[in-house]
Residue, then its C-alpha position, 0 to 999 in steps of 0.5 A: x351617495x345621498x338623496x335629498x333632492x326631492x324636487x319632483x314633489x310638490x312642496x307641502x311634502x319637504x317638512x315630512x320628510x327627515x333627509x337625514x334617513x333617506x336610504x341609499x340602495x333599494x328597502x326591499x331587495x336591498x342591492x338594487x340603485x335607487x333611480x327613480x321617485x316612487x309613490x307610497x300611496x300608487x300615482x294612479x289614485x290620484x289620476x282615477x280620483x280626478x278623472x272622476x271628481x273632475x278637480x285637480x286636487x285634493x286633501x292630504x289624510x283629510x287636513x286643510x291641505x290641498x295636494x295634487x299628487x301624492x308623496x314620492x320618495x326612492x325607496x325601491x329599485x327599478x327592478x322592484x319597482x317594476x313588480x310593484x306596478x305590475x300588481x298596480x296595474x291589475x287592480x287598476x284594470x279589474x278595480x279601480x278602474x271600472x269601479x270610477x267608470x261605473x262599469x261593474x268592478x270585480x268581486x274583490x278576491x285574492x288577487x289583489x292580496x300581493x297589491x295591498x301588501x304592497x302597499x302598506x309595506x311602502x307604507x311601514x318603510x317610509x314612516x320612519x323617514x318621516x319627521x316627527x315620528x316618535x315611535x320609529x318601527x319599534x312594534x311593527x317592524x316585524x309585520x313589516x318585514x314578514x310583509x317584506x320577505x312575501x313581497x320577494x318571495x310571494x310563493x311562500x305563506x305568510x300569516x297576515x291578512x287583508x280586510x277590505x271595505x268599500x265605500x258603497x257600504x257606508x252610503x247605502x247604509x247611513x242617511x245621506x245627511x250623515x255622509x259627506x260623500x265628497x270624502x267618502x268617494x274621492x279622498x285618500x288615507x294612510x296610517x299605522x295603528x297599534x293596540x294592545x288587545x284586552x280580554x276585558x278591562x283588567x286583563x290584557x290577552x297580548x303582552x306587545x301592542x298589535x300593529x295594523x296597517x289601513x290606508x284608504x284609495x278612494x272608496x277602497x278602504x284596506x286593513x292589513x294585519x296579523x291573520x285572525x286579528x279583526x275575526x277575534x274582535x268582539x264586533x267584527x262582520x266579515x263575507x265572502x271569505x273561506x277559511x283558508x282565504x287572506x282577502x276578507x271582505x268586510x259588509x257595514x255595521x255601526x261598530x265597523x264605522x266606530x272601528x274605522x273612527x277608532x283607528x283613524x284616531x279619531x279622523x273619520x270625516x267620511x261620516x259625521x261624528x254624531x253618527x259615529x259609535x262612541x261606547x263600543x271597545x274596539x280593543x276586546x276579544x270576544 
């Protein structure tokens, strides 16, 4: 049984997607029929962001491309699909939500660490069926699957992180000249990033590129990586975390938003690019 059929999006998403590798049961449980069309990016974002831009849509990872929903593709089964919106919901009601009402949102802590697994899983999953995508999963299908296996079984520990940042950083901290607030309060992001990690300029510390996950939900931004990956980078500034802690909230620095234009490649259009760090290496172990 093949799925094609992908009615349900809107039509800019047909040239994305490669039919050719669409899967037939369930990504994660790997049993489960696939029913359903399930959002990479959660539906709710979209439906926040236009409660609270009063538009009707917006552009796709900051393209000229106006959308109205986000991408949708069977990739899990009702079952898991299910656990997934479950955590959604949690970071809707003590989150997002409150966040767009104005209405004091939540310290973010560690329960909205299964939330953003979840999402740069989805993330990771579906980049493969995606046309164009020349380096397949070759450097993070394990952190893809490690994130996999906690997804199913999220009583066992896991080596990776979350990094969270928001937008309010960014606008209490740069002049409003250097923002465009529209992007930075309403827009959406999503993407793989891979780097070797150097001791300086001659000299690599991993043999293997690292893979990090980021995407962007609003004014949410999120970093998903192997434990310690940002705390060993020379610029990193970090808050509100223990030791033992995975959710790390990130506070604003120069080299932060250099990071972010770093692995954006170069798309940060949150901020304009003369505010933008240019000469600091975002790839060195301090």
């Amino acid at each position: 049984m093949t799925f094609t059929n992908l009615s349900n999006n809107q039509s800019v998403y047909d040239c994305l997607i490669n039919g050719q590798k669409l899967p037939q049961t369930c990504l994660l449980c790997s049993e489960g029929e696939l029913h359903k069309l399930g959002h990479i990016i959660p539906k709710f974002v979209m439906r926040w962001l236009k409660f609270a831009s009063k538009k009707s849509s917006f552009y796709l990872n900051n393209t000229e491309t106006e959308v109205s929903d986000t991408l949708a593709i069977r990739i899990l089964c009702d079952k898991c699909e299910d656990i997934f919106s479950r955590h959604e919901k949690a970071f809707v009601d003590n989150y997002f939500k409150k966040y767009y009402r104005k209405t004091n949102p939540g310290v973010i802590s560690e329960d909205i660490y299964y939330f953003s697994l979840s999402v740069a899983w989805r993330i990771m999953i579906s980049t493969p069926m995606m046309r164009g995508e020349e380096i397949g999963d070759t450097y993070y299908r394990k952190l893809r699957d490690i994130v996999g296996s906690y997804l199913i079984q999220p009583n066992k520990s896991i080596e990776v992180d979350v990094y969270v940042f928001l937008a309010d950083e960014i606008a209490a901290n740069l002049p409003i000249k250097s923002c465009r607030t529209n992007l930075l309060n309403f827009s959406i992001r999503q993407g793989i990033f891979v780097q070797n990690l150097m001791y300086n300029d001659y000299f690599r510390a991993t043999v293997a590129p690292i893979p990090l996950v980021h995407f962007k939900l609003g004014a949410y931004y999120f970093i998903v990586a192997c434990q310690d990956y940002l705390q060993r980078l020379s610029f990193h500034k970090i808050i509100d975390s223990s030791k033992e802690s995975k959710v790390h909230l990130l506070r604003y620095s120069d080299d932060l938003v250099g990071f972010l234009n770093h692995i954006s490649n170069g798309g940060f259009l949150e901020v304009i690019e003369s505010a933008i760090p240019r000469d600091s290496k975002y790839d060195r172990i301090a």
